[in-house]
Residue frames relative to the residue before (quaternion, step in Angstrom):
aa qw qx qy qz dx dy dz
X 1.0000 0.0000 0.0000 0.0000 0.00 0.00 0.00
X 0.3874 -0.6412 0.5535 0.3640 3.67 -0.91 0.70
X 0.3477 -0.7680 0.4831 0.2366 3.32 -1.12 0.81
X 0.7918 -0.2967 0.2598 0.4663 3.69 -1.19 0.49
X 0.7895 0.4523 -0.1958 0.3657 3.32 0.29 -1.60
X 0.5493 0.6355 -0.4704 0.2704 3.72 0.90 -0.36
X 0.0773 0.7750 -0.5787 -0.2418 3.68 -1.17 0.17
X 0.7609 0.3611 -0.3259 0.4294 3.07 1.25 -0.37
X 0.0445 -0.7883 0.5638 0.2424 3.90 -0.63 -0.24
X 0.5009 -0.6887 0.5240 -0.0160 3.19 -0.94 1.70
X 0.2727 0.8642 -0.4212 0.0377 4.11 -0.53 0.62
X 0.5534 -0.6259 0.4099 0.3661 3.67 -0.32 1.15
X 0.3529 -0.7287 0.5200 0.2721 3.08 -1.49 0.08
X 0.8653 0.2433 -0.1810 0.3992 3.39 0.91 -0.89
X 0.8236 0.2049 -0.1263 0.5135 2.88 -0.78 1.08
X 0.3882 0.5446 -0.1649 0.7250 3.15 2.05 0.60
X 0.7138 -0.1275 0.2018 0.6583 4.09 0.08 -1.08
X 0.8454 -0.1489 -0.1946 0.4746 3.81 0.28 0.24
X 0.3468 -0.7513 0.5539 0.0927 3.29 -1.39 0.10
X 0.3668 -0.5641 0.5808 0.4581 3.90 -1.13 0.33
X 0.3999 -0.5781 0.6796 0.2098 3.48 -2.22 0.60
X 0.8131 0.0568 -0.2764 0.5092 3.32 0.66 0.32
X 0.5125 -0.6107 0.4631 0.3873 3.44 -1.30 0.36
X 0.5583 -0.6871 0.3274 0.3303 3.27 -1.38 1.11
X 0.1557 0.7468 -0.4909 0.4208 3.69 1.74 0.03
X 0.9387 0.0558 -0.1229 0.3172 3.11 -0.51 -1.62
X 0.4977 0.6308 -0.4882 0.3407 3.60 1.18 0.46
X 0.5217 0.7235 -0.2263 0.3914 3.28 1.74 -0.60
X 0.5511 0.5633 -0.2106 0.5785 2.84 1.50 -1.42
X 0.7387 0.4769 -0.3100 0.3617 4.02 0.11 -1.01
X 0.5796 0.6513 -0.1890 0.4518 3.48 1.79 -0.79
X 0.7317 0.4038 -0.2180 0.5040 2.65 1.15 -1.28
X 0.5082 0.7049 -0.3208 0.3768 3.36 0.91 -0.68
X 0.7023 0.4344 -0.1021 0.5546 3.48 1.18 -1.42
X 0.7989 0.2900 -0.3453 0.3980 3.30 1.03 0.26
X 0.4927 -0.6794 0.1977 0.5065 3.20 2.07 0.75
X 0.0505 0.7774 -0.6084 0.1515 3.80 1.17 0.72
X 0.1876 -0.7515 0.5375 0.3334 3.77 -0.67 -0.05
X 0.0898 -0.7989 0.4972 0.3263 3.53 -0.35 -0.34
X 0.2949 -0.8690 0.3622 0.1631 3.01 -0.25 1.33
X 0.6610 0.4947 -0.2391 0.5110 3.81 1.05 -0.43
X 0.1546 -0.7139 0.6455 0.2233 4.08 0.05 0.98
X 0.9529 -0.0897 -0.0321 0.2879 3.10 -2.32 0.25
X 0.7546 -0.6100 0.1081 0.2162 2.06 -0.05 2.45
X 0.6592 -0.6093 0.1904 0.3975 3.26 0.61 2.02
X 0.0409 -0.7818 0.6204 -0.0467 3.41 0.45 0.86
X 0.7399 -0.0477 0.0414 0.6698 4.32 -1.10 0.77
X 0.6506 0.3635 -0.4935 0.4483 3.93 0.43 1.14
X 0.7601 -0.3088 0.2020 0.5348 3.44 0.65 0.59
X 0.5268 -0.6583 0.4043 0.3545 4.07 1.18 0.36
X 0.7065 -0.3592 0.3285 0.5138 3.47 -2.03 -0.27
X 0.7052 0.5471 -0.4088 0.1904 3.57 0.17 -0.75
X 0.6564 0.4485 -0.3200 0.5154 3.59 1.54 -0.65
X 0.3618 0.6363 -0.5175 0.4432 3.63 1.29 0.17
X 0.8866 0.2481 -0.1921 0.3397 2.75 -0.28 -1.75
X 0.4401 0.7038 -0.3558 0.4294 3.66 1.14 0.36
X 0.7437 0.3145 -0.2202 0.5473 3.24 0.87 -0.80
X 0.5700 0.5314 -0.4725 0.4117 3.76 0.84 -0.48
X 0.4493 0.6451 -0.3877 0.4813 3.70 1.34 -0.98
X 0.9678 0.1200 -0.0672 0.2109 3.12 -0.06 -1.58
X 0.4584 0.5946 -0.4749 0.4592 3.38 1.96 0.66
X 0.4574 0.7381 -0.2949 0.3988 3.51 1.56 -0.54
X 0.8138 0.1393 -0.1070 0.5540 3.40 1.07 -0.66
X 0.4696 0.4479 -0.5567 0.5187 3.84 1.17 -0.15
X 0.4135 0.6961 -0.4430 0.3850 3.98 0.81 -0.74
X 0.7773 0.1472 -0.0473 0.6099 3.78 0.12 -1.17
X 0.1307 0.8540 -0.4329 0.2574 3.72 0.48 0.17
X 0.8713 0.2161 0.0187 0.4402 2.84 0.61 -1.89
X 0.6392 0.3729 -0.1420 0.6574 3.24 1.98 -0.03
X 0.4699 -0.6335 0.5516 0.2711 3.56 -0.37 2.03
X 0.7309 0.5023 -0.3817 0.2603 3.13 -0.52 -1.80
X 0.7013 0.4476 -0.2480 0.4963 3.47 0.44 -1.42
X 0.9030 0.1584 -0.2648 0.2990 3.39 0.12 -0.35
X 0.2669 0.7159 -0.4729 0.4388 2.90 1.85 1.17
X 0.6462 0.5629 -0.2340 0.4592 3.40 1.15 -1.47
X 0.5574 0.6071 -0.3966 0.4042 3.53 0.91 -1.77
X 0.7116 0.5498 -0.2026 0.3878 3.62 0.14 -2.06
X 0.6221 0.4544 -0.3474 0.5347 3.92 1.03 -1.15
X 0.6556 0.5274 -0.3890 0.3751 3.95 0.43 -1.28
X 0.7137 0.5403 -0.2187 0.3883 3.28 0.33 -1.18
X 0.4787 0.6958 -0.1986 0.4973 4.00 1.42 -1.28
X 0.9152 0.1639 0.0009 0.3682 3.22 0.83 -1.92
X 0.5402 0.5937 -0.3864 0.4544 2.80 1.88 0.85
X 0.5239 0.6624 -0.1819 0.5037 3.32 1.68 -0.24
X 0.7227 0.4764 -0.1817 0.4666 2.97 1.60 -1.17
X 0.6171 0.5158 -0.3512 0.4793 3.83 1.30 -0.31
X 0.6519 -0.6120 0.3044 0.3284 3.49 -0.99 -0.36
X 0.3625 0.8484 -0.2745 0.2711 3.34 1.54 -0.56
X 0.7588 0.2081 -0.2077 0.5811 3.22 0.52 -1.68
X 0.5837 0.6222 -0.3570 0.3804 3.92 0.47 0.55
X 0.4413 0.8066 -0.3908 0.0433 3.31 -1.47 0.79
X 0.7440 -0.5792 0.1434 0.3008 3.07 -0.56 1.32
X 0.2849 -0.8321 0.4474 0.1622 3.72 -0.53 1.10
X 0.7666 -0.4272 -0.2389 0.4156 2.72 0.79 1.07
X 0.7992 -0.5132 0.1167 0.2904 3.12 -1.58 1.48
X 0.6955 0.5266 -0.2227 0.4352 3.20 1.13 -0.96
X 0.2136 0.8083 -0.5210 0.1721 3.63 1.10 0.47
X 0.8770 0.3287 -0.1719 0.3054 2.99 0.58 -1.63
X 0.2393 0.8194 -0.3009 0.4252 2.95 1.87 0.31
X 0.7787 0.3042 -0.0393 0.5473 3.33 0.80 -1.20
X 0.4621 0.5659 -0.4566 0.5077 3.50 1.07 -0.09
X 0.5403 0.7718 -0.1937 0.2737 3.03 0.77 -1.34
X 0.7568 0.4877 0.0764 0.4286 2.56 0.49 -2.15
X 0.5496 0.6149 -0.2620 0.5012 3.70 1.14 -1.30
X 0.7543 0.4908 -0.1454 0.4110 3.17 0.24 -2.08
X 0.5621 0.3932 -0.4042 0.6050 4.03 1.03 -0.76
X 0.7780 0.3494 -0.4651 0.2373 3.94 -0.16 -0.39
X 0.7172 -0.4675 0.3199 0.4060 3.51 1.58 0.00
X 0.3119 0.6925 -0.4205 0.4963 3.63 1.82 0.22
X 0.1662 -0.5020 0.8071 0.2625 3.64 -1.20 0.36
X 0.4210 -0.5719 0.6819 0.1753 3.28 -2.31 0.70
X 0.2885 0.6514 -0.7012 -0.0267 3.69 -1.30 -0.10
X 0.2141 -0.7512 0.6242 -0.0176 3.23 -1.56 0.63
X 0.2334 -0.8409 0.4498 -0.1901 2.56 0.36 2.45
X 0.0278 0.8960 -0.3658 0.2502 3.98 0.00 1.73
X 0.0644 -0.8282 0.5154 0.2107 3.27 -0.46 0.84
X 0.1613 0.8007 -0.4878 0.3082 2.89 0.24 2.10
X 0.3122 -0.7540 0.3941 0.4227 3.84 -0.85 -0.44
X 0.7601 -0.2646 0.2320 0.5462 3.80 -0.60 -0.11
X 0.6341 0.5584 -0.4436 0.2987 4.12 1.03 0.07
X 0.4806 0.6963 -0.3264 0.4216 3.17 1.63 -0.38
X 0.6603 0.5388 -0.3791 0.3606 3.49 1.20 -0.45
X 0.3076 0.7616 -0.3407 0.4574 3.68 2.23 -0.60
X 0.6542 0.7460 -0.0176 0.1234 2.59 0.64 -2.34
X 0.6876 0.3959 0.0556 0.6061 2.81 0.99 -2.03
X 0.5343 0.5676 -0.4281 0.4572 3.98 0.26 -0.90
X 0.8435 0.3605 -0.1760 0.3571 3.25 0.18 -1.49
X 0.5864 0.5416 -0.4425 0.4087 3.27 1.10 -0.48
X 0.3237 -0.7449 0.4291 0.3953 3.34 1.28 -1.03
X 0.2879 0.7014 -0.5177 0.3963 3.22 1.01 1.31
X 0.5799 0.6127 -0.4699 0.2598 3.56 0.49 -1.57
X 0.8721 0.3309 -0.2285 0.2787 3.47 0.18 -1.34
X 0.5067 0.4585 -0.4522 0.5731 3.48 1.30 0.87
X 0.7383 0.2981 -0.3864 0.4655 3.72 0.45 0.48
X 0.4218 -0.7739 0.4512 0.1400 3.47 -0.92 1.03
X 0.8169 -0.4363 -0.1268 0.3553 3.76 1.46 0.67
X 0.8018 -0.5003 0.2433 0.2183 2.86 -1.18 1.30
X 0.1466 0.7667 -0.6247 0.0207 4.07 0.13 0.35
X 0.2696 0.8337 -0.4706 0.1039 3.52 0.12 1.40
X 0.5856 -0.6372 0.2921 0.4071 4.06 -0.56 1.53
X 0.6941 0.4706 -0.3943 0.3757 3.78 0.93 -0.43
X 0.6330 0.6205 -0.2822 0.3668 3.26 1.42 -0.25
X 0.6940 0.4429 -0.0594 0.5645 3.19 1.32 -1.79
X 0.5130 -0.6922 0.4581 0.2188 3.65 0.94 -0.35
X 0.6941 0.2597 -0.1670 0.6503 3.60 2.08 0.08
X 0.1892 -0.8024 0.5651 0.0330 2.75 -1.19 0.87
X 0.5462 -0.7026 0.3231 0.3219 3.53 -1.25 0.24
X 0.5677 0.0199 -0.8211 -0.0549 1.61 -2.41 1.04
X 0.0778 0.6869 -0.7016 0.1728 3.64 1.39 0.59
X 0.2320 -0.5664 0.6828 0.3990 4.10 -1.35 0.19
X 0.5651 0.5443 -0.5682 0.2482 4.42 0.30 -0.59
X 0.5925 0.6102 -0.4756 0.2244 3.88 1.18 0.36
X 0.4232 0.8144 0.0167 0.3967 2.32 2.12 -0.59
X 0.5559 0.5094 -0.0502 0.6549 2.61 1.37 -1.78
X 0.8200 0.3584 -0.2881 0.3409 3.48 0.08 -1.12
X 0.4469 0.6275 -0.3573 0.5281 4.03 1.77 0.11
X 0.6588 0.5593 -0.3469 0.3644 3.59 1.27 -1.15
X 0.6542 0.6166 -0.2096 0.3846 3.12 1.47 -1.63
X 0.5346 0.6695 -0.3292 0.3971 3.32 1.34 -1.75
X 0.8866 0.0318 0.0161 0.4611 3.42 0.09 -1.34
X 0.7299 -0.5966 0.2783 0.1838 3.04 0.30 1.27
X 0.3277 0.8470 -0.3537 0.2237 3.74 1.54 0.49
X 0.4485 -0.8040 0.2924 0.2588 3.46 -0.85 -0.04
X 0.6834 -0.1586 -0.0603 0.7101 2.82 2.34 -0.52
X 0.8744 -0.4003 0.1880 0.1997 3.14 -1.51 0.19
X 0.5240 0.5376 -0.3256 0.5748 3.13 1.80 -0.91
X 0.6875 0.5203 -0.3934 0.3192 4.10 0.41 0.04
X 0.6562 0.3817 -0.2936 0.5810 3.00 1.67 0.43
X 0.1265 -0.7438 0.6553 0.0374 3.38 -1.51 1.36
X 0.4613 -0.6835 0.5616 0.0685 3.18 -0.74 1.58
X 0.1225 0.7566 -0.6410 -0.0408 3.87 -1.32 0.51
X 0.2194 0.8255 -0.4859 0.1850 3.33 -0.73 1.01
X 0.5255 -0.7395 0.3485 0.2356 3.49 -0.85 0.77
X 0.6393 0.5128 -0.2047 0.5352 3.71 1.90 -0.47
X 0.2846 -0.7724 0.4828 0.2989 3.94 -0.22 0.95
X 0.6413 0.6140 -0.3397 0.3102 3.37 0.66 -0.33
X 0.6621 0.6307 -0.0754 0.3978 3.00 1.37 -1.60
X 0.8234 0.1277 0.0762 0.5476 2.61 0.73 -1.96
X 0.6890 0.4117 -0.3911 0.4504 3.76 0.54 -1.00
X 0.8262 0.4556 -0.2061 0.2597 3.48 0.66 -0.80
X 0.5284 0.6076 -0.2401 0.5422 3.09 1.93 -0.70
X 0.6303 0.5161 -0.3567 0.4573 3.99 1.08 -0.67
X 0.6843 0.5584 -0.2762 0.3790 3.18 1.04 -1.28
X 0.7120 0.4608 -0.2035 0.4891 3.56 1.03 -1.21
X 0.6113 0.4774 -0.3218 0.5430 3.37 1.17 -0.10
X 0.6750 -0.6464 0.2769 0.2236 3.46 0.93 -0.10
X 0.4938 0.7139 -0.1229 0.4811 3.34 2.07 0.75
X 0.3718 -0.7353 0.3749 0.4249 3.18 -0.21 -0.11
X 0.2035 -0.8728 0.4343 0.0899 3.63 -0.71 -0.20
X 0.0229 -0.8204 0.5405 0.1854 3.32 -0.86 0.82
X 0.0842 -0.8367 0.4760 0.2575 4.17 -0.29 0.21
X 0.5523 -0.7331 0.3166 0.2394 3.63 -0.80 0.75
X 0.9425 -0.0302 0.1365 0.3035 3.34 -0.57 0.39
X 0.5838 0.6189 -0.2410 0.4670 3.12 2.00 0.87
X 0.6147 -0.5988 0.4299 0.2807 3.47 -0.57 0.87
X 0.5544 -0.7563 0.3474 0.0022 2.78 -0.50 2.26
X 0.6827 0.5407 -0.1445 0.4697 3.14 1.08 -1.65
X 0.6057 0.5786 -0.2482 0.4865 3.80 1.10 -1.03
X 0.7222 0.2507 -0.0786 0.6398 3.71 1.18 -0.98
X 0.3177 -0.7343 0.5729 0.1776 3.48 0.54 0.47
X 0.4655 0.5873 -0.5390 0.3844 3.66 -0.15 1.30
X 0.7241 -0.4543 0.3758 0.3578 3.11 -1.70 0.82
X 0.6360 -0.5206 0.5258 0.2192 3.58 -1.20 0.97
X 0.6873 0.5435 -0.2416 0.4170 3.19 0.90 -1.29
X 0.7792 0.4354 -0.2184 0.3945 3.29 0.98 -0.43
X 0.4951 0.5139 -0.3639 0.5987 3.51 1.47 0.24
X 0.0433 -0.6940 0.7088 -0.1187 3.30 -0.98 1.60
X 0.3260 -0.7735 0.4829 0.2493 3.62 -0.98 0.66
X 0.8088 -0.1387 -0.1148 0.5598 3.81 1.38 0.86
X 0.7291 -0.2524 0.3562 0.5270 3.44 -1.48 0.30
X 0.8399 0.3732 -0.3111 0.2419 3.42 -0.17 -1.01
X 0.4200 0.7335 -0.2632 0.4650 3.30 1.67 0.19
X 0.3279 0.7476 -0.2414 0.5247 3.52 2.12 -0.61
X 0.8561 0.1951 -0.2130 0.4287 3.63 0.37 -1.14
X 0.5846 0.3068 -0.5119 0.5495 3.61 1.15 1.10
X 0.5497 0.5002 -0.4921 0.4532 3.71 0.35 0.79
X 0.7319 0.3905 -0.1620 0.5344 3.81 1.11 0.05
């Protein structure tokens, strides 16, 4: 349950209110591909060390590949940027997001969307049609910290003009980052979709998304 004392409510971005549609694995792979990378280990290194050294090396022939050639891996570094930076390879975990923003913002919550992200996320958001239900952006490429740094924190206190920490509830999908960095900073916290028992924390505090917000109020 949000408690009494909250005014602001604080929410991750990735993997939190949106999400990649593919894994960067296999976008690597398509890069590489386009730059004639070879993989050299078929299906996905089966009884050769599994998917995870696959998709390692495709990562890292993809860029030892252009390595030796700025230019190329000037371009490589720009492609990637501006694929991240449209909407496409994005999308919203779940539809009802802005639903609950919505909803928050009518009960008198300020929004912010607190991200270790850089300044594309603001693109990002417009289109999704979130931006203009959240009231600001607290993002690590902007502020120069990142989480579980607490000055992001700090920089939410300043933002809106609070008095302490306990007036902010933090949501996020990373315990470290987010469930653990709010708490230690002095907040409340909610963490998505992770196995209480494994993090020893209150049940009560595992929600399985944002939209889960408008039965906690």
């Amino acid at each position: 349950m949000i408690k009494k004392n909250v005014k602001l409510i604080s929410i991750d971005a990735m993997n939190t209110l949106i999400r990649l549609r593919e894994s960067p694995g296999i976008v690597y792979t398509r890069f590489a591909q386009n730059y004639e990378v070879d993989r050299e280990m078929p299906c996905y290194a089966f009884n050769k060390g599994g998917a995870i050294v696959w998709w390692s090396q495709v990562v890292q022939h993809c860029f030892l590949h252009a390595s030796n050639n700025k230019t190329l891996l000037q371009e490589l570094a720009l492609k990637l940027y501006d694929h991240y930076s449209r909407i496409e390879p994005w999308t919203l975990v779940d539809d009802r997001a802005i639903e609950c923003l919505k909803a928050l913002k009518s009960r008198g919550y300020f929004i912010a969307i607190t991200s270790n992200f850089d300044s594309r996320l603001r693109s990002l958001l417009q289109e999704f049609g979130i931006i203009s239900h959240v009231d600001f952006l607290a993002l690590s490429g902007e502020l120069g910290v990142s989480k579980p740094d607490p000055a992001i924190f700090e920089a939410l206190l300043k933002r809106f003009d609070l008095k302490s920490p306990n007036e902010i509830l933090h949501i996020g999908d990373d315990y470290e980052k987010d469930y653990l960095a709010a708490r230690n900073f002095g907040s409340s916290a909610y963490l998505i979709a992770q196995d209480s028992v494994k993090y020893n924390i209150d049940q009560k505090e595992i929600i399985q998304g944002v939209i889960d917000l408008n039965r906690q109020s």
